[in-house]
C-alpha positions in Angstrom: -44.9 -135.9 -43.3 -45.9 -133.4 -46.3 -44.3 -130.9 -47.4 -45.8 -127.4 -49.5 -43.3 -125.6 -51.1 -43.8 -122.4 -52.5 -41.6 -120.3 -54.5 -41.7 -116.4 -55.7 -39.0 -114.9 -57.7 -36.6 -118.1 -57.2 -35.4 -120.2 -59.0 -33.3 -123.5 -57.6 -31.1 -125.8 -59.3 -31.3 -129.8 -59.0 -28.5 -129.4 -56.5 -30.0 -126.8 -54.1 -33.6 -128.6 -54.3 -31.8 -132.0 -53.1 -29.6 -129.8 -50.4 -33.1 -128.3 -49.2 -34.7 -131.4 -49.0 -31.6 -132.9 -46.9 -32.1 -130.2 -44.7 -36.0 -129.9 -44.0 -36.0 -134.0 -43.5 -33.3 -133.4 -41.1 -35.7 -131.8 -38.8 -37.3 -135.4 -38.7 -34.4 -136.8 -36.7 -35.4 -134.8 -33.4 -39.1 -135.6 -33.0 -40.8 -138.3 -34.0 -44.4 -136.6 -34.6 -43.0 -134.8 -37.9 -43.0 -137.8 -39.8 -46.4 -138.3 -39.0 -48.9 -137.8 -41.9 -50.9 -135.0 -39.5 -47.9 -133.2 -39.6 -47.1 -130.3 -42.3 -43.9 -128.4 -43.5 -44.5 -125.3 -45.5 -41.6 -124.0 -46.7 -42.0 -120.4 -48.7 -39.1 -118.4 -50.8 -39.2 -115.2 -52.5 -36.8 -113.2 -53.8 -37.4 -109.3 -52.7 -35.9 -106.1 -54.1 -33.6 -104.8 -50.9 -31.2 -102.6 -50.7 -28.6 -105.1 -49.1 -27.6 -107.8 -51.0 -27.4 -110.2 -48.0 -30.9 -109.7 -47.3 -32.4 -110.8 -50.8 -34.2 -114.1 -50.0 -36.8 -114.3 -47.8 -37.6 -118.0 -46.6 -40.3 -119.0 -43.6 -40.4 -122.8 -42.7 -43.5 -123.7 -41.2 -44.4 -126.9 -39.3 -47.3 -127.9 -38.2 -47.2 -130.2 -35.3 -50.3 -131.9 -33.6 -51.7 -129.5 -30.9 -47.9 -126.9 -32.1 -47.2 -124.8 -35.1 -43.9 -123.8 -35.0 -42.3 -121.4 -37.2 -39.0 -119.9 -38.5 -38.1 -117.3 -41.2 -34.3 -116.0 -42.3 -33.0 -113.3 -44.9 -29.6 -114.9 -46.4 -28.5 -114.0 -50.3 -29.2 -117.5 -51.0 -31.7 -119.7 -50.3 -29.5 -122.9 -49.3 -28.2 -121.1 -46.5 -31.6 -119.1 -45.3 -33.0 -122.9 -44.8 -30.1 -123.7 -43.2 -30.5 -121.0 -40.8 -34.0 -121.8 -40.7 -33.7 -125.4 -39.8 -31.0 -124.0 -36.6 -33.9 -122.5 -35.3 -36.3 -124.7 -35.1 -34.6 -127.2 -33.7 -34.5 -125.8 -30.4 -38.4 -125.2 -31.4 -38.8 -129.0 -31.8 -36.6 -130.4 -28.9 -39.3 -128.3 -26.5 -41.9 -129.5 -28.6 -40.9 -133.3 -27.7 -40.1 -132.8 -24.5 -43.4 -131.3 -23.8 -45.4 -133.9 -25.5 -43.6 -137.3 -25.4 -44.6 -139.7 -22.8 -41.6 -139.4 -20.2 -41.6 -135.4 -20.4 -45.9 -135.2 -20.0 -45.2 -133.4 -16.4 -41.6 -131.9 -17.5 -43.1 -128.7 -19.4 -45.7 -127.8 -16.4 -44.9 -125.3 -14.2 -45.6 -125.3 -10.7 
């Protein structure tokens, strides 16, 4: 598994970088192909100007998946918790992915 990280505008502290990195390799539990070296996570903060206070970080996790990119973005005020929501969503993202594509669910995502 690699991981990009990419940062505009935000700054994290040794406690929220090990938090974040909890978190992403978390999403390694559910699917086996993440911790594959083909595999990507791009994970992308910035810090925007808005007029709500809530909505102040931006963060988009990417994962790149053999034959799959699946994708996931949340505006939180901090960026602990906009991974967190992040990482919520793709995990129904990544179930679906492995159910597709592991060997006991080849015929379970076809439609008849």
């Amino acid at each position: 598994m690699r991981v990009q990280h990419f940062e505009r505008g935000v700054h994290y502290t040794d406690r929220d970088l090990l938090l974040i990195v909890r978190k992403i390799g978390a999403l390694a539990t559910h699917c086996k192909r993440v911790k594959d070296e083909s595999s990507l996570i791009r994970i992308e903060a910035e810090r925007r100007p808005t007029k709500k206070e809530r909505d102040a970080v931006k963060v988009m996790v990417t994962v790149e998946l053999p034959k799959k990119i699946l994708r996931a973005e949340s505006r939180r005020s901090d960026v602990v918790e906009a991974v967190d929501r992040c990482v919520e969503k793709l995990e129904p993202q990544l179930q679906r992915y492995k159910d597709m594509h592991s060997a006991s669910g080849v015929h379970a995502g076809r439609r008849r």
